[in-house]
N, C-alpha and C positions, 0 to 999 in steps of 0.2 A: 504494500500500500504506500503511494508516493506522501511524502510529508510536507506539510498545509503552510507549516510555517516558515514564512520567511526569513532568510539568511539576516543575523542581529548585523543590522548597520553600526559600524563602531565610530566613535570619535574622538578626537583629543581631550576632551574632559573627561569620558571615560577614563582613559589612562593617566589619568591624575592633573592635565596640564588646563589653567585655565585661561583664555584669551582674556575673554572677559575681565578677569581679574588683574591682569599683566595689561590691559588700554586702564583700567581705572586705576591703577597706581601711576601710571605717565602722563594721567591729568590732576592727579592729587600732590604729584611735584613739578606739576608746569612753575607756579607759584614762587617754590622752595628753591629751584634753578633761576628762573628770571631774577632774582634779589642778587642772585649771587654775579650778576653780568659786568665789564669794566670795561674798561678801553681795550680793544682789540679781539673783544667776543662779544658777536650782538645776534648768532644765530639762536633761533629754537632749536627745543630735544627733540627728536622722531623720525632724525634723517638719519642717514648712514653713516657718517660720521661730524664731528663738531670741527669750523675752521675757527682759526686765530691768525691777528694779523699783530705779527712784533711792531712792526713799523708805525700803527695806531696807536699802542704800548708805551712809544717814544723811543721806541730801540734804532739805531744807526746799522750798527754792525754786530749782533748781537752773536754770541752761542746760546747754544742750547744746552740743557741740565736736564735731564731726564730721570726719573726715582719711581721705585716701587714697596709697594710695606703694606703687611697685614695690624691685624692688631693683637694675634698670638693667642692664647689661650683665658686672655682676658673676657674674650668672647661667653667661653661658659658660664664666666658666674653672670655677667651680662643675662645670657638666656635662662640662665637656673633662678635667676631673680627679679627679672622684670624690668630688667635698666639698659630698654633698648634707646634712651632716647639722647647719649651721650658716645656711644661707642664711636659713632662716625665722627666727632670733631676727634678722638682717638687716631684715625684713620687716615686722618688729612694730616694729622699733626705729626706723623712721625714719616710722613712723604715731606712736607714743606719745611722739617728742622733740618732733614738731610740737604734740601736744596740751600737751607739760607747759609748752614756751614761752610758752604762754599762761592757765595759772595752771590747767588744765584736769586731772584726773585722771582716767587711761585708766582706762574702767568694762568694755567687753565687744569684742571684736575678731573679724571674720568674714575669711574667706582665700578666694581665687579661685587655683586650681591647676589649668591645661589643661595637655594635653600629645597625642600622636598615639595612646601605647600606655599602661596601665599595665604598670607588669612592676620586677619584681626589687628591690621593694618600697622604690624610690625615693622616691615619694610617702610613703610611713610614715616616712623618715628627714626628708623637707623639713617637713613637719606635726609632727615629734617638735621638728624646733625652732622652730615654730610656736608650740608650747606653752611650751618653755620658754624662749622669749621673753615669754608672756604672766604665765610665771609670775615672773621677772624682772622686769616692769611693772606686777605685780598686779592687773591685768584678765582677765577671763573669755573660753574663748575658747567662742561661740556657737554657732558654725555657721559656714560654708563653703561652696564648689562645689568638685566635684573633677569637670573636663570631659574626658571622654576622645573626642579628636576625629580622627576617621584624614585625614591629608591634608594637615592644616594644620601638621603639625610634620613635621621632620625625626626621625629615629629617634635616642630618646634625646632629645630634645628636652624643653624644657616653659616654662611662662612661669609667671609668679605675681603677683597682687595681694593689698594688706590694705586694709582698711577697719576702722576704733577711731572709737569712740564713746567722749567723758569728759564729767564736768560739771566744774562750776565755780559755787560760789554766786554768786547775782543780787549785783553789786556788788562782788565780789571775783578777777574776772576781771584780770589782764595785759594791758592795751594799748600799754603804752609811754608814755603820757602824763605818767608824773610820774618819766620822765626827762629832767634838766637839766645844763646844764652845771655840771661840777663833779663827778659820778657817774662811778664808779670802774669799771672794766672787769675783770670777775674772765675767765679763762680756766678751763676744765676739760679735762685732756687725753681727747683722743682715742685709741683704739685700733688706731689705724689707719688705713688709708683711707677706713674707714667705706663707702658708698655711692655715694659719686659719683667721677667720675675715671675710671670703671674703660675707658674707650673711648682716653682716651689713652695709660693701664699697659697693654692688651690691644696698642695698637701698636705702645711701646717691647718688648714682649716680641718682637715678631713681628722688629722691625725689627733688633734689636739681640742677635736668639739666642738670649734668655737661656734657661738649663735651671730649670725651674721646680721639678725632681724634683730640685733639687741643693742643698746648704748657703745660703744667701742668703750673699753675700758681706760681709756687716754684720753676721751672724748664724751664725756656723756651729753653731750649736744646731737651727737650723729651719731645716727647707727653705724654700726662697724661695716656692713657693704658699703653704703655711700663715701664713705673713707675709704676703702679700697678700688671704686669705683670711676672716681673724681677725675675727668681727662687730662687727657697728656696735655701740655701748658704749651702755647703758640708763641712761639718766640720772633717771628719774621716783622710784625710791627715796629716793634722795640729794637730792633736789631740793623735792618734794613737803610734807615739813616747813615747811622755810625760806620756800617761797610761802605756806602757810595764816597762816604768821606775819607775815608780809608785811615781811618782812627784801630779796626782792629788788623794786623796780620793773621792769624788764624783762631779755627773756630771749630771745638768740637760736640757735638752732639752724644751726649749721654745714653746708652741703648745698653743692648745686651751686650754683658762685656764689662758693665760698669765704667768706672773712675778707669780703673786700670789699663782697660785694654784700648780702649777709645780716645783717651788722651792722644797717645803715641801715633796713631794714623792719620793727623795733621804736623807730624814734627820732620824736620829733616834730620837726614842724618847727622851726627854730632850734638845732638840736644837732648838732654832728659830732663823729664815732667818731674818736678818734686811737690807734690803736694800733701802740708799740712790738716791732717784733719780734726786739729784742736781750732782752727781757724772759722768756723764756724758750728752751730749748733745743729746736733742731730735731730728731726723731724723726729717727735712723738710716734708716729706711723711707724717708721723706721727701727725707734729701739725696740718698736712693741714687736716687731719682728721679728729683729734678730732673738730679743729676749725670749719669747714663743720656741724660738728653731736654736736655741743656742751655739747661733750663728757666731764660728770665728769674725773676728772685724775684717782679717783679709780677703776670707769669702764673701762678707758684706761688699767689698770693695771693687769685687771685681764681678756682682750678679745685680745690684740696685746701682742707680742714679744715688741713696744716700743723700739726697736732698739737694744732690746739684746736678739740675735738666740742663746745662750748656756751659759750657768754659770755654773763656776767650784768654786766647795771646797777644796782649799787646805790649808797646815797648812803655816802659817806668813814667815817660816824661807826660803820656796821654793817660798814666792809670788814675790821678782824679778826675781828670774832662769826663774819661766814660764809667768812671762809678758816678758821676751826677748826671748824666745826661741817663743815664739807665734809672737811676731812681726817679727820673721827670717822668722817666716815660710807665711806670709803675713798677719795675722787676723790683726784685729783693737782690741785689747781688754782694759782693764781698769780697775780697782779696783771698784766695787760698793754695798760690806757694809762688813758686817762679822756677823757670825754664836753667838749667844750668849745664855746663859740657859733661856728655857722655857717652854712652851709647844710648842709643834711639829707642826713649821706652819710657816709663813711669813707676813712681812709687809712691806710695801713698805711707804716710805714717803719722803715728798718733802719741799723746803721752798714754801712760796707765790712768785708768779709768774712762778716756776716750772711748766711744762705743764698747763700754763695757768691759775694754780692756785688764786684764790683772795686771800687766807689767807693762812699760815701752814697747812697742810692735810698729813693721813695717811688712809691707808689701811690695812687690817690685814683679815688674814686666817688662820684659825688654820685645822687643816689635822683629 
């Protein structure tokens, strides 16, 4: 007997992907992108790709500076807790620290956002601070992918990339080269933990109970997620001046690696980083960590920022102009050591009781 019923017509939403839902988030951030528009980007999102014109910009002869960066593992407590609406200035902020270390100003920024579903318009809050991340770094945000992929995530899930495009005039770029010894070590505080770290804070939580939904015990103002939550700090404003004017020689961005390792990959050869870290005080967040993880300081050293998101090299006779032109522009910054001959690398040292220190300690990394 032949059977009556018709062959099931399938469709893309069957299979978990929704159009539908994927047109109404790229009119829910028409909004969110248009704010973020400047001189040299005046296209809408929807085309193939986003143009930028340098020479709108005010650029002559420019390069170009190209950077990419996720936000790490920060993402989970992000999705395990409900704080999607902060991760993207995250996102932008550790694409546009990389650019402005290098004398580079972030011009246009594109974002990669997969995930298994859309729904419950997470993606418009990760994107809301996409934006105002870019609009904090004063670049454009272009265009995007938003991938909805069924299978590859867990429900609730989602992963995210940035990609920032900046120039930097022919010859006025940052390489670290006309840093010598003698050049002063300026510190900029950080916000937090910034971006990196978060695999060993995600283990102290696990391992040692803590309630994250609870007062921080350093803080009974904020819950202990929002303290470890708090975005990576945009440095390119504050910054941005003082490079055109060519007040700093070099400039390092605080990431994975810490103090130790990151210092040295703007030094030339024949310079070591020595920095003091009795020189400034250690962020509450910071001891409560290492104290939690009975973190040696060296290891402190060379896995957190430790409270300073950017270090700049500049020469003795500019280190007051830019610790007050930085405190106008609102940073917290600080003196914390000076460049001296050696071999190409950095050490960080403290007295005893410095980060919890028993005795004098140092750390050292050579490049």
């Amino acid at each position: 007997m032949a059977n009556d019923n018709p062959p099931e017509s399938y469709t893309y939403e069957d299979a978990g992907v929704s159009i539908d839902a994927g047109n109404r988030l790229v009119k829910a951030i028409g909004p969110l992108v248009k704010a973020t528009m400047r001189p040299g980007a005046d296209g809408e999102i929807g085309g193939f790709g986003g143009f930028f014109d340098p020479k709108a910009a005010g650029y002559k002869d420019p390069l170009l500076v190209a950077g990419n960066d996720g936000v790490g593992t920060k993402l989970r407590l992000a999705i395990d807790h409900d704080r999607h609406d902060t991760v993207g200035i995250d996102l932008v902020a550790m694409c546009v620290n990389d650019l402005i270390v290098q004398g580079a100003e972030p011009l246009f920024f594109l974002d990669y956002f997969a995930t298994g579903k859309l729904e419950n318009g997470v993606a418009e809050r990760v994107i809301a601070g996409i934006a105002e991340g870019c609009k904090q770094a004063g670049c454009a945000l272009i265009g995007g992918e938003t991938a909805e992929m069924p299978g590859m995530y867990a429900a609730g899930d989602y992963d995210l990339a940035g990609f920032c495009v900046g120039a930097v005039e022919r010859d006025e770029q940052l390489t670290g080269e006309k840093v010598a010894p003698g050049h002063v070590l300026i510190g900029l505080a950080s916000s937090g933990v910034h971006s990196n770290g978060y695999s060993l804070v995600r283990r102290l939580a696990a391992d040692k109970g803590w309630k994250l939904d609870r007062p921080a015990l350093f803080d009974s103002e904020r819950l202990l997620i929002d303290t470890l939550i708090e975005p990576t700090r945009i440095y390119v404003a504050s910054l941005l001046p003082l490079v055109r004017e060519g007040l700093i020689d070099g400039m390092a961005h605080i990431t994975g690696g810490g103090l130790l390792e990151n210092i040295p990959r703007v030094l030339p050869d024949g310079a070591h980083a020595m920095v003091n870290a009795d020189s400034w005080e250690q962020p509450r967040l910071m001891a409560f960590l290492q104290a939690q993880g009975n973190i040696e300081p060296s290891e402190m050293a060379r896995t957190f920022n430790c409270g300073t998101g950017m270090v700049l090299a500049v020469s003795p006779d500019r280190q007051e102009a830019v610790l007050a032109r930085l405190a106008d522009a609102g940073e917290t910054a600080f003196t914390i050591g000076a460049i001296e001959a050696g071999d190409r690398g950095c050490t960080v040292k403290g007295n005893q009781g410095t980060w919890s220190a028993t005795s004098d300690w140092e750390a050292k990394h050579l490049a």
